[in-house]
C-alpha positions as CSV (number, residue, x, y, z in Angstrom):
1,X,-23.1,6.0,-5.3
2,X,-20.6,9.2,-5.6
3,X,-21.0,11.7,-2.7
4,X,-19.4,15.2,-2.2
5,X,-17.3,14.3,-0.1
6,X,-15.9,12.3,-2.2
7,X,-15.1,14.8,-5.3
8,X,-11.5,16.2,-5.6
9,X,-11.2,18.8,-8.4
10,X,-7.9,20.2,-9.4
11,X,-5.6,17.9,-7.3
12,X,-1.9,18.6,-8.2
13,X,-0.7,15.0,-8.6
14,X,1.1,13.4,-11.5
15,X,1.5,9.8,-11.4
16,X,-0.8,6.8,-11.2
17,X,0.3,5.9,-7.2
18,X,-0.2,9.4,-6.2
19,X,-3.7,8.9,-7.6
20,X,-4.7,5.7,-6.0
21,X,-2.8,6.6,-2.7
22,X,-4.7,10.1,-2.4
23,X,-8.1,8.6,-3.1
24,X,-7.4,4.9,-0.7
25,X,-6.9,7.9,2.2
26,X,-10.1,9.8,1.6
27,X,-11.6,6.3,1.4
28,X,-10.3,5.7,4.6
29,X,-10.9,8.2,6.6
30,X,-14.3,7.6,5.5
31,X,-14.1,4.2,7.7
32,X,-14.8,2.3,4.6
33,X,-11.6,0.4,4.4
34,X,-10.2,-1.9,6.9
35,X,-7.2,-1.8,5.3
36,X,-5.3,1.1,2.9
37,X,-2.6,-1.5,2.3
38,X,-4.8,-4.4,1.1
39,X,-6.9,-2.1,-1.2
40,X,-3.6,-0.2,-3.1
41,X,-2.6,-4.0,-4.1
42,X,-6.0,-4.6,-5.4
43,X,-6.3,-2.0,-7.5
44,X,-2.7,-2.1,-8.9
45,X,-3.3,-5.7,-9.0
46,X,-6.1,-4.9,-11.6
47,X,-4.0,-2.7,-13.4
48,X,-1.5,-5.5,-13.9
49,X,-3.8,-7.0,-15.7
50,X,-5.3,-4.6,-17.9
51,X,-5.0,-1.0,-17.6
52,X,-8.2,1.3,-16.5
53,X,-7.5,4.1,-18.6
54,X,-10.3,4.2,-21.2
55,X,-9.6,7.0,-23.4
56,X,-10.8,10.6,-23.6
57,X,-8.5,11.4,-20.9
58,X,-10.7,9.1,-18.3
59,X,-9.3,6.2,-16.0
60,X,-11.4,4.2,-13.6
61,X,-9.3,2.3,-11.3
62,X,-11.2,-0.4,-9.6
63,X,-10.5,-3.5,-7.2
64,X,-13.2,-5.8,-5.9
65,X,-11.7,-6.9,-2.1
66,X,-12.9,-7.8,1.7
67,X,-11.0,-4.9,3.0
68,X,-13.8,-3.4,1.2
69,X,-16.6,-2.5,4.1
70,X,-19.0,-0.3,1.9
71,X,-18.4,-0.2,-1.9
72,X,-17.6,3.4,-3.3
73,X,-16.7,5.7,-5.6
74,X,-14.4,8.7,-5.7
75,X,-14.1,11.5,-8.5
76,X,-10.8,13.2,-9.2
77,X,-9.8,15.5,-11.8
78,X,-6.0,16.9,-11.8
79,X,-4.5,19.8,-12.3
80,X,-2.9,18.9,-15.3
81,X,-2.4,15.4,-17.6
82,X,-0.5,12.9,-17.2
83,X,0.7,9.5,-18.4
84,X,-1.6,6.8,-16.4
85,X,1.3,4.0,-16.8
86,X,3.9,2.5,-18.5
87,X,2.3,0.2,-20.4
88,X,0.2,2.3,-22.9
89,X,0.4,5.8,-23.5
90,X,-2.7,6.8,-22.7
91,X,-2.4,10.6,-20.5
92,X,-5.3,10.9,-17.8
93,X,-6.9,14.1,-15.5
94,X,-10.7,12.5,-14.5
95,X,-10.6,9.7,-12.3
96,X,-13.0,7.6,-11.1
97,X,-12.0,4.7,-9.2
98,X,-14.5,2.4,-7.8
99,X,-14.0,0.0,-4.5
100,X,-16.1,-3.0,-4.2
101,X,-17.0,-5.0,-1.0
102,X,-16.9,-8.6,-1.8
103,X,-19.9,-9.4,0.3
104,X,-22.4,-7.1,-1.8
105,X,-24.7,-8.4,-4.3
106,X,-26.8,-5.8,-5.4
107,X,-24.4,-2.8,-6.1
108,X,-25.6,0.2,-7.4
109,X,-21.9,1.5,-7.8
110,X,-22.2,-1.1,-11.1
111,X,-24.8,0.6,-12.3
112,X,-23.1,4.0,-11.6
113,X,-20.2,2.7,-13.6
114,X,-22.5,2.0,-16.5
115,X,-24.0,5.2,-16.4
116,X,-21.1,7.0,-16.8
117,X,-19.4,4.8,-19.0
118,X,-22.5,5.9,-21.4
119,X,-21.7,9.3,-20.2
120,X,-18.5,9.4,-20.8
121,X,-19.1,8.1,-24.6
122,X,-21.1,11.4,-25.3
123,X,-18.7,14.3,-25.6
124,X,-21.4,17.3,-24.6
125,X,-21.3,15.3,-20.9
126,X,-17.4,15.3,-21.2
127,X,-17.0,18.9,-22.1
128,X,-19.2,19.9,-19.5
129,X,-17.7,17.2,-16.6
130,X,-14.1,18.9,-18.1
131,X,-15.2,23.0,-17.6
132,X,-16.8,22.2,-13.7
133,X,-14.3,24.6,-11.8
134,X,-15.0,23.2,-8.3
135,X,-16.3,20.5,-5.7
136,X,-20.3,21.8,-5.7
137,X,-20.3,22.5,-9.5
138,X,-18.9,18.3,-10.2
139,X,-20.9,16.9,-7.5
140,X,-23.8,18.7,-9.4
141,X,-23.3,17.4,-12.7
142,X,-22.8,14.1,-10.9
143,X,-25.4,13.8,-8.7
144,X,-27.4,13.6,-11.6
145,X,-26.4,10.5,-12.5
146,X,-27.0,9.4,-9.0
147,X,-31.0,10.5,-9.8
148,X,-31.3,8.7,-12.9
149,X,-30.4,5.3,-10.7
150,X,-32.7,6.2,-7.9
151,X,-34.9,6.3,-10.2
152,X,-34.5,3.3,-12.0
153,X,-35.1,1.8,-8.4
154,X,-38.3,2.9,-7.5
């Protein structure tokens, strides 16, 4: 499920590849891809096919792929808003893009994704997700999310 080290808050990019490029590095340097390469065309693969950007100023990129060795998730919120693509006009500043490995069968990061997608749905959640100011105060909100699973599990 999300960890801190994977929560970016305030990140000055403006475009849908900066996005995706910045959080396939952190990934990376996490050793969790074998390939950065192989994991971009995923994802913008899957945004060929229908655009992640759900509203409320929210995308979640995703891409399901063998490059994949331990399936993640990354939270980034930008500086400012900006258009997610071409193809709608939907303008984006929380990110949450989710990597899959294809060997996993029980994934938890699913159930993260439902969880927030509820989350997201309830606009006291987004207002606070939207004021956090930094890393610890996101990871926080977050992390609670990442309780209400464990607990679901026990």
């Amino acid at each position: 499920m999300i960890q801190k080290e994977l929560v970016f808050v305030n990140e000055p990019l403006n475009t849908q590849k900066e996005v995706i490029e910045k959080l396939t590095d952190e990934v990376y340097k996490m050793g969790w891809l074998k390939s950065k390469e192989e994991f971009i065309k995923a994802v913008l693969k899957r945004e060929e096919e229908f655009s992640t950007a759900i509203g409320h100023n929210f995308a979640i990129p995703h891409g399901k792929s063998n490059t994949v060795t331990q399936s993640f998730i990354v939270y980034l919120k930008t500086a400012r808003k900006f258009k997610w693509n071409e193809k709608d006009d939907h303008e984006v500043d929380t990110i949450f893009m989710i990597g899959v490995a294809e060997h996993e069968k029980n994934i938890p990061h699913l159930r993260f994704l439902s969880k927030i997608s509820k989350n997201l749905m309830n606009e006291d959640f987004r207002k606070s997700l939207d004021e956090c100011k930094n890393r610890d105060e996101t990871y926080q909100l977050l992390d609670q999310i990442n309780g209400d699973i464990r607990k679901e599990t026990i």
